[in-house]
C-alpha positions as CSV (number, residue, x, y, z in Angstrom):
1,X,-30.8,11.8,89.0
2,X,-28.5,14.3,87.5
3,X,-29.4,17.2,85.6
4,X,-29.8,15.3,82.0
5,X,-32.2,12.8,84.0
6,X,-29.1,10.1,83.9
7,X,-28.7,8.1,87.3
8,X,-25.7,8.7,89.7
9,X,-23.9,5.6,90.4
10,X,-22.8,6.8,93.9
11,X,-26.3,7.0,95.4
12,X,-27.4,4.3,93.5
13,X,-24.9,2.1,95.2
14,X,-25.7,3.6,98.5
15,X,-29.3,2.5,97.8
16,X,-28.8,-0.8,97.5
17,X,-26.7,-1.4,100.8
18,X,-29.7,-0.3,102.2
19,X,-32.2,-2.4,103.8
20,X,-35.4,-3.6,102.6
21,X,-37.2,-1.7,105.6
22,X,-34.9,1.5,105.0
23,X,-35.0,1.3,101.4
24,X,-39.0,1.2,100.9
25,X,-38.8,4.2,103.1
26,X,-36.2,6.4,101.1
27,X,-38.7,5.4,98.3
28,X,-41.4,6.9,100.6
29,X,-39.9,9.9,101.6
30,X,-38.8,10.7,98.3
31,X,-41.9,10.8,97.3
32,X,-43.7,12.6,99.5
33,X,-41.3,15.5,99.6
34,X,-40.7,15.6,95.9
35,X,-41.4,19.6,94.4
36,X,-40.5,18.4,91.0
37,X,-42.4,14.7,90.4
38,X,-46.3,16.3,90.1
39,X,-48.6,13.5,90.3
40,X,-51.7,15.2,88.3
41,X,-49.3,15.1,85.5
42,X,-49.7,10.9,85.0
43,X,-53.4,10.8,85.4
44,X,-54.7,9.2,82.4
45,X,-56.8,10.9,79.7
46,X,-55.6,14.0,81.1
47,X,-53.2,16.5,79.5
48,X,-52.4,20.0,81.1
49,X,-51.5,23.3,79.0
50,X,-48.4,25.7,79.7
51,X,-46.9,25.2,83.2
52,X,-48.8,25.9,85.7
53,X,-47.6,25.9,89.3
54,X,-48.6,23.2,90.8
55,X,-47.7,22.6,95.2
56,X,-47.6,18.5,94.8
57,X,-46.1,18.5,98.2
58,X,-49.2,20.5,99.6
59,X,-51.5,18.4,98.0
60,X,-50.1,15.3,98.9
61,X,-50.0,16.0,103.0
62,X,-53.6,17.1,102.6
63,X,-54.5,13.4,101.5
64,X,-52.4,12.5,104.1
65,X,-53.9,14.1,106.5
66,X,-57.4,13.1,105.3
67,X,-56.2,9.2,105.7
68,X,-54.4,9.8,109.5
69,X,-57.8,10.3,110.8
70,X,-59.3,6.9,109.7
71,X,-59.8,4.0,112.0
72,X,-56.8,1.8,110.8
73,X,-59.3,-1.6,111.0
74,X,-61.7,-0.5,108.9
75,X,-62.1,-0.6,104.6
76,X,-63.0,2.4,103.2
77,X,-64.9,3.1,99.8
78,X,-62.6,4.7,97.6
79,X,-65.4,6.8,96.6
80,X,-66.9,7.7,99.6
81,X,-63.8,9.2,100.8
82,X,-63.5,11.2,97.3
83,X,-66.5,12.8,98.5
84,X,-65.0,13.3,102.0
85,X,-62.7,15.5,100.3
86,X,-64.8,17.4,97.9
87,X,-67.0,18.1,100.9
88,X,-64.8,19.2,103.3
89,X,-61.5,20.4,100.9
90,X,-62.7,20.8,97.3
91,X,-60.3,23.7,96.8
92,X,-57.0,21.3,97.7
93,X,-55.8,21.8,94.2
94,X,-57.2,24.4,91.8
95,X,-58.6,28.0,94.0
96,X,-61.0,30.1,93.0
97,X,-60.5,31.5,89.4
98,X,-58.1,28.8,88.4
99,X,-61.0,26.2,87.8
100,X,-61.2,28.3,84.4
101,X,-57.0,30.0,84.3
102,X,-55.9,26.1,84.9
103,X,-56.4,24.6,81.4
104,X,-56.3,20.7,81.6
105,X,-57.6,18.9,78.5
106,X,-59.8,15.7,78.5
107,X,-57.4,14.1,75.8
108,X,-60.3,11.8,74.6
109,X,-62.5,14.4,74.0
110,X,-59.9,17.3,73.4
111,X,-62.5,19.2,75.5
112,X,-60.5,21.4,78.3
113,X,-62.0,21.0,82.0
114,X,-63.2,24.0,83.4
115,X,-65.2,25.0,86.4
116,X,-66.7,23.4,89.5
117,X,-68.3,20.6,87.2
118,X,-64.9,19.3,86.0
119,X,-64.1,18.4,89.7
120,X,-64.5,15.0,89.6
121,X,-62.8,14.5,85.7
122,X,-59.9,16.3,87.6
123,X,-59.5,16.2,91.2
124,X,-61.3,13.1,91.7
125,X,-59.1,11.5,89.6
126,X,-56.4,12.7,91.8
127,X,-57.2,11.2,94.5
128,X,-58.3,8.2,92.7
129,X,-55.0,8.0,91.3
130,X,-53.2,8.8,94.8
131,X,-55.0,6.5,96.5
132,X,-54.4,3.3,94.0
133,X,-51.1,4.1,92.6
134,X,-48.2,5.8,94.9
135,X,-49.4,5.1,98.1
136,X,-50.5,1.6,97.4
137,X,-46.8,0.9,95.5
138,X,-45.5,2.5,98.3
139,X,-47.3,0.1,101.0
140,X,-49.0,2.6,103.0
141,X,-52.0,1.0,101.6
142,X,-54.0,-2.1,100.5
143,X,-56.6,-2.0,98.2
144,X,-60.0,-4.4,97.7
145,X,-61.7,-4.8,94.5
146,X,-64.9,-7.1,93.5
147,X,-63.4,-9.8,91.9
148,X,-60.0,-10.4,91.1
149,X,-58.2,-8.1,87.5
150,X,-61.4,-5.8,89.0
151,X,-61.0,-1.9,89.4
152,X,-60.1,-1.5,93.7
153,X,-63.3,-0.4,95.2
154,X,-62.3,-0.3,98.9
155,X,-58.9,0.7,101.0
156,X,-57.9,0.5,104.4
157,X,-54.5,1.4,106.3
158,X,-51.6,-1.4,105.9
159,X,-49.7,-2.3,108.8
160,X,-47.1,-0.3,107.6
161,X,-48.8,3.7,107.6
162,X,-48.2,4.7,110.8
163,X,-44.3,4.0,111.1
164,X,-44.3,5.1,107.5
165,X,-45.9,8.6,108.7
166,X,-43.8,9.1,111.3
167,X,-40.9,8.3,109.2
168,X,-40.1,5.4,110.9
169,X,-38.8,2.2,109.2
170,X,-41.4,-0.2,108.3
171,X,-41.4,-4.0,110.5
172,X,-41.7,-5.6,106.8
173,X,-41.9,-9.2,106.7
174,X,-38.7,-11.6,106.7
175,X,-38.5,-13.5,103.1
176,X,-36.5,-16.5,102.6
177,X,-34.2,-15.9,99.8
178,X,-34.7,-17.6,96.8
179,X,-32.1,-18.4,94.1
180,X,-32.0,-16.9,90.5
181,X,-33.8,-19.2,87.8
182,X,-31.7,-19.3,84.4
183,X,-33.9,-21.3,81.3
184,X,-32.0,-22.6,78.7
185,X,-34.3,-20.7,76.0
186,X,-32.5,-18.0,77.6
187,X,-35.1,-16.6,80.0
188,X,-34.3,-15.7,83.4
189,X,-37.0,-15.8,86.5
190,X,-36.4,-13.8,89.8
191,X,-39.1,-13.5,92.2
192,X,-39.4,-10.6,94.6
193,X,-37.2,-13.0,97.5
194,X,-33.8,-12.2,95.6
195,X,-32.2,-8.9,97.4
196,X,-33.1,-6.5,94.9
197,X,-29.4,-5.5,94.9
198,X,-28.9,-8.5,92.5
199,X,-31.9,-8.2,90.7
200,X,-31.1,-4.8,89.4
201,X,-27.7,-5.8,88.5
202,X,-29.0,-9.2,86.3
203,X,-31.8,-7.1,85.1
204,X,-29.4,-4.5,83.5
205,X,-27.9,-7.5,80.9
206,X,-31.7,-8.2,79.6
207,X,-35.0,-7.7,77.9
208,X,-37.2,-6.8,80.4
209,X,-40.8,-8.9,80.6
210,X,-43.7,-9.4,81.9
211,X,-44.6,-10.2,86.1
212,X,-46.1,-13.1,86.4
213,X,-46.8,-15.2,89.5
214,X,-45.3,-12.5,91.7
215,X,-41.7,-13.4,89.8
216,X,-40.3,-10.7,87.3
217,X,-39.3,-12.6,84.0
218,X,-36.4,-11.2,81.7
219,X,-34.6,-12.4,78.8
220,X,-30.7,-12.5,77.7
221,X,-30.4,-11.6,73.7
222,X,-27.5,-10.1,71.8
223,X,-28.8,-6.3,71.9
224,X,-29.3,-6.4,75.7
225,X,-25.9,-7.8,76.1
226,X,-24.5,-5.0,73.5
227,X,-26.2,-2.2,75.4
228,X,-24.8,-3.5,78.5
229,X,-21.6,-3.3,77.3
230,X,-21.7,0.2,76.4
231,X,-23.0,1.0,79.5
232,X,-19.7,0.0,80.8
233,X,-21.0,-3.7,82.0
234,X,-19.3,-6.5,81.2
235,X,-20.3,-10.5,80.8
236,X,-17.6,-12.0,83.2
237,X,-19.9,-10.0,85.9
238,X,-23.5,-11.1,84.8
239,X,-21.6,-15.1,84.8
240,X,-19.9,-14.2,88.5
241,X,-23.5,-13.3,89.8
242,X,-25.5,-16.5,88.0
243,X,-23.1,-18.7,89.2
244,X,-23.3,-16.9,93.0
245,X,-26.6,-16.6,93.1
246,X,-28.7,-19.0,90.3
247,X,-29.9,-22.7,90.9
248,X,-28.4,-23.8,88.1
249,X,-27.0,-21.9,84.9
250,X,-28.0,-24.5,81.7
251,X,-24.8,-25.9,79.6
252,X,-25.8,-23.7,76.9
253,X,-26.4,-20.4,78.0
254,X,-23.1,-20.8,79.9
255,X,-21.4,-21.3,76.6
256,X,-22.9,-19.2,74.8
257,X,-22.0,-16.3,77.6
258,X,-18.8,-17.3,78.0
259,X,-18.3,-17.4,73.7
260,X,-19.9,-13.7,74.0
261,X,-17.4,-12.9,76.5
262,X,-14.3,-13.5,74.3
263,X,-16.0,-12.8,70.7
264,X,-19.3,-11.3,70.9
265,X,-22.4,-12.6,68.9
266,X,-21.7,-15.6,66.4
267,X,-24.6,-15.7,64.8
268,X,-26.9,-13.2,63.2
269,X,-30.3,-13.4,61.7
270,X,-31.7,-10.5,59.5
271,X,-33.9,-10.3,56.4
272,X,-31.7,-9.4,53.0
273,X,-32.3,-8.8,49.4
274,X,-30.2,-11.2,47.3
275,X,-29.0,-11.0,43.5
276,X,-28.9,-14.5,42.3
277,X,-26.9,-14.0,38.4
278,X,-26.9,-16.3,36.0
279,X,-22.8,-16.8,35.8
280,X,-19.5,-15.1,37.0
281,X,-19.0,-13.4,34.0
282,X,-22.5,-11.4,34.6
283,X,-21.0,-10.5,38.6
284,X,-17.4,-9.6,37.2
285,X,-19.3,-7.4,34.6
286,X,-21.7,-5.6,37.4
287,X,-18.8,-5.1,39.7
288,X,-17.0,-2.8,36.8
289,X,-20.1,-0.9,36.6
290,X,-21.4,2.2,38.5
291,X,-24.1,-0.4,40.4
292,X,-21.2,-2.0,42.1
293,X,-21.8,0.5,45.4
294,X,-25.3,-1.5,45.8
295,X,-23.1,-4.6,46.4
296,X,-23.0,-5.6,49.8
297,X,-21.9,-8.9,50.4
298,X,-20.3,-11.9,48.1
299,X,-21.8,-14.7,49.3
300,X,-20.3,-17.1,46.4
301,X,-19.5,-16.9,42.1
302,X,-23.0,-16.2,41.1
303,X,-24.9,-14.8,44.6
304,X,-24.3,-11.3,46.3
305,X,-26.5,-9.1,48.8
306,X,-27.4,-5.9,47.4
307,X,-28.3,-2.9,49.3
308,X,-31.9,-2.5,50.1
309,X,-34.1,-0.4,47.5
310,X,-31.0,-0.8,45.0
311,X,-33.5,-3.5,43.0
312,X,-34.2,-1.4,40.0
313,X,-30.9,0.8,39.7
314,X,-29.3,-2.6,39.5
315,X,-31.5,-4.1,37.2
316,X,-31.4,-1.0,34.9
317,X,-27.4,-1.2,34.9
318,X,-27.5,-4.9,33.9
319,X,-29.9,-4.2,31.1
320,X,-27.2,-1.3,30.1
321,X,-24.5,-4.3,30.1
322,X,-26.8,-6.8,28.0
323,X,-28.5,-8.7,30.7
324,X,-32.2,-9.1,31.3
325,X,-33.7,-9.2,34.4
326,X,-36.0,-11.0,36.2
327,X,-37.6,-9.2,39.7
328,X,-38.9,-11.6,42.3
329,X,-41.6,-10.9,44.7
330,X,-39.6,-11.6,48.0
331,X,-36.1,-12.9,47.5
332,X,-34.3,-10.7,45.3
333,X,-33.8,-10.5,41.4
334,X,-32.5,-12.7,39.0
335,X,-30.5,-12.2,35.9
């Protein structure tokens, strides 16, 4: 990222000629060295005050450190190795006076955490967090809960952690790529087996949506295709990668992209307040008035859009020319 937070398009291209195994370690090492991405900041419920410093990359090789000496066969409660911590390291984040200088706020509440007694509200939820966010994303760990959509209650060390420590390139799994699914609804389906160098690409024309069924679902409209194209993208690209790389691209979406690609969007839907008048003469004689900046659109002798709000300024200016005027709950007016 650049200084305004915008992605560089060099390195981003460089990351994607990587390899699955090197890229999930760049991820990883990124992470762990990172001085300026401070993980107490996205705990939940939690706010900090001011700016105080905070040594992320300490913190981090302390929990580290705490999971190298565990018997990689074993699950471990989550808790029980909160308390390891607290026990041995309870310190690893605020020293001494700085359980009451360090002011973090319970954003619930609006209470701040201070003291000793705050440990677990704060630092617990540290490693909590650490534990079942980063380094389970990151594959360094895999997590056990009671029953499925269940909060994780156990961990152990993946297959992956020690290579990972050492910096090493992870032996990840082959997959068998899959092909792109394009709906003819416009939705598009691609599951984690499509090199992710495509997926971003696709991913950058659509509505992003939910994951389901370990697939990530998207969906082409006309303001993801507009904010692709100021982004510098254009349609002939998204069409040379479906067609590379999708099962099959339905008869209509094809069109459709292909119409976009040459014209843009051909059809719009939006709601609009209408004036319906009872003849030409009554439209010839608004349009010579001082209301005629509320008219939008013509839409035939008797039936224009009017700006939105304009309702009564309009109607007051037809009663001024000698024309009641009837105001409708929903559509518009009538005069």
């Amino acid at each position: 990222m650049d200084d305004q937070s915008e992605p560089l398009p060099d390195q981003i291209r460089d990351y994607f000629e990587l390899s699955r195994p090197e890229a999930l370690l760049l991820c990883w090492d990124s992470w762990r060295s990172s001085a300026a991405h401070h993980d107490l900041l996205l705990l939940p419920g939690i706010q900090l005050e001011a700016n105080p410093e905070l040594d992320s990359v300490r913190i981090r090789k302390l929990i580290l450190n705490f999971l190298h000496s565990l018997n990689t066969q074993e699950w471990w409660s989550i808790e029980s190795f909160v308390t390891q911590v607290k026990e041995r390291e309870p310190d690893f984040l605020r020293i001494g006076g700085e359980y009451e200088s360090m002011f973090i706020k319970n954003t619930a509440s609006g209470e701040f955490l201070t003291g000793f007694l705050s440990w677990e509200a704060v630092e617990g939820a540290l490693i909590r967090y650490l534990l079942t966010g980063p380094l389970f994303w990151l594959g360094l760990l895999d997590l056990a809960s009671a029953a499925a959509g269940e909060a994780p209650l156990a961990f152990r060390l993946s297959t992956y952690f020690s290579a990972m420590i050492e910096n090493s390139p992870p032996a990840l799994a082959l997959r068998h790529p899959e092909r792109i699914q394009v709906r003819a609804k416009g939705e598009i389906r691609m599951t984690l087996n499509i090199p992710h160098k495509i997926r971003y690409q696709v991913a950058r024309f659509c509505e992003w949506g939910p994951v389901k069924a370990e697939a990530y679902l998207y969906t082409l409209t006309p303001a993801s295709l507009t904010r692709a194209e100021k982004q510098g993208l254009r349609v002939a690209h998204l069409l040379s990668l479906l067609k590379n790389h999708a099962e099959a691209i339905p008869p209509n979406i094809l069109a459709a992209l292909e119409r976009w690609e040459k014209s843009g969007v051909q059809a719009s839907i939006a709601p609009k307040t209408v004036l319906r008048l009872g003849s030409p003469a009554v439209l010839k004689a608004l349009k010579k008035s001082k209301a005629s900046r509320y008219i939008q659109e013509q839409l035939g002798p008797t039936v224009v859009i009017i700006q939105e709000g304009s309702q009564e300024k309009i109607a007051a200016a037809l009663v001024e020319l000698g024309f009641f005027v009837e105001l409708e709950d929903q559509t518009g007016s009538q005069a």
